[in-house]
Residue, then its C-alpha position, 0 to 999 in steps of 0.5 A: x956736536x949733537x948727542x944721542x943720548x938714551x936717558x933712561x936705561x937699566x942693566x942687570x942691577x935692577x930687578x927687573x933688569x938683564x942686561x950687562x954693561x959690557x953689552x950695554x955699551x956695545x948695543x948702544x954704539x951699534x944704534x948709533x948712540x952716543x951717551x946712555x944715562x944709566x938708572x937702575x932702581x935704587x942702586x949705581x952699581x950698573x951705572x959706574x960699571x958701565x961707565x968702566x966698559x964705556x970709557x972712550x967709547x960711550x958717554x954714561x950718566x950716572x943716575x938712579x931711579x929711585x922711589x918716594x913716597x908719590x912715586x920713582x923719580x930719576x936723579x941724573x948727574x949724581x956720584x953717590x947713591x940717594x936713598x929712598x925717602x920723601x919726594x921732598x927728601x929724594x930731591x933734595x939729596x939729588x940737587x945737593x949733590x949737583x944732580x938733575x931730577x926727572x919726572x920718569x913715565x907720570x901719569x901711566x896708570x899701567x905702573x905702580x910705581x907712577x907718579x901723578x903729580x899735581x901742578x903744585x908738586x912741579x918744582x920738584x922735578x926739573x925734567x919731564x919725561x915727554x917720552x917713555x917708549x915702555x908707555x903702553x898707552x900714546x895718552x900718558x905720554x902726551x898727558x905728560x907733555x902736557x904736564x910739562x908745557x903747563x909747568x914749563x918744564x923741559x922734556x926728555x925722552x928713553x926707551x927704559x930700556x930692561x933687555x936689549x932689544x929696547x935700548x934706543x927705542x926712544x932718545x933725547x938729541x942735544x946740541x953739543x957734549x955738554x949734556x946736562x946744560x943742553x938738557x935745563x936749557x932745553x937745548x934738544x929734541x926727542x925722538x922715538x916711539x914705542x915699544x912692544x906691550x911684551x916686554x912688560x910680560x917679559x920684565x914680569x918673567x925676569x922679576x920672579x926668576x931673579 
């Protein structure tokens, strides 16, 4: 049975964040979702409360988005927190622990979080994110694709959603509940566009009042 799943979502945990899990869950349900991958910044605590509110109804990845010295990379599958270090040492954390390492918005020169890795740094990442709904500009997406069909690395899709209005805006579809396996055999699709340029006025706003 396929799955649609927003693989890239924050809640009120990030800094830059507002939304709560309970109503995480009940947005997403409500655009026809089926999963969410949960990936605050550098922390799981929105992650496992998610999955507390979405127990029977939601399926929740737990992830994190974490930052390395190239740049935030997205750890998915995971069960302890990865600390902040080396991309080398980030990756390494995640996979010991069983988890998958996404490549989240490459190339986007409006962030200074991006990563721009070069075609020898493609081992560390076992995903790419071919669509980030939050890319102001369509080239760094397509720029990441192209990275991603270079390096023959598999591609996903989320909204990166920071207030609700987002969630769903952009998704990967796999071919059956078994998430993690569809996503490294690239057993997928994804769908979606982008969002307003607004909502990075807004998540500006949030940062300084929180």
């Amino acid at each position: 049975m396929p799955v649609k799943i927003d693989l890239h979502v924050h809640t009120k945990y990030s800094m830059d964040a507002v939304i709560e899990p309970k109503k995480l869950v009940r947005v997403a349900l409500k655009r026809g979702l089926d999963a969410v991958a949960v990936t605050d910044h550098n922390t799981l605590k929105g992650a496992f409360e998610t999955k507390g509110c979405g127990e029977g109804k939601l399926i929740v990845v737990v992830g994190e988005e974490i930052d390395t010295d190239r740049g935030e990379v997205i750890g998915l599958f995971l069960e302890e927190k990865v600390e902040k270090g080396s991309l080398p040492e980030v990756t390494d954390k995640i996979r010991e622990q069983g988890g998958i390492v996404v490549l989240p918005h490459p190339f986007d020169s409006f962030r200074k979080s991006s990563m721009h890795p070069t075609d020898s740094e493609s081992s560390y990442f076992d995903l790419v994110e071919g669509l980030n709904a939050r890319c102001i500009r369509t080239k760094h997406n397509l720029m990441a694709q192209r990275y991603a069909v270079r390096n023959g690395k598999k591609m996903t899709a989320g909204s990166d959603a920071h207030i609700s209005i987002e969630i769903g805006k952009a998704y990967t579809q796999t071919e059956t509940e078994n998430i993690r396996e569809d996503l490294l055999k690239g057993k997928t699709m994804f769908f979606g566009g982008r969002t307003t340029p607004l909502v990075h006025t807004l998540t500006f706003l949030i940062k300084i009042f929180k």
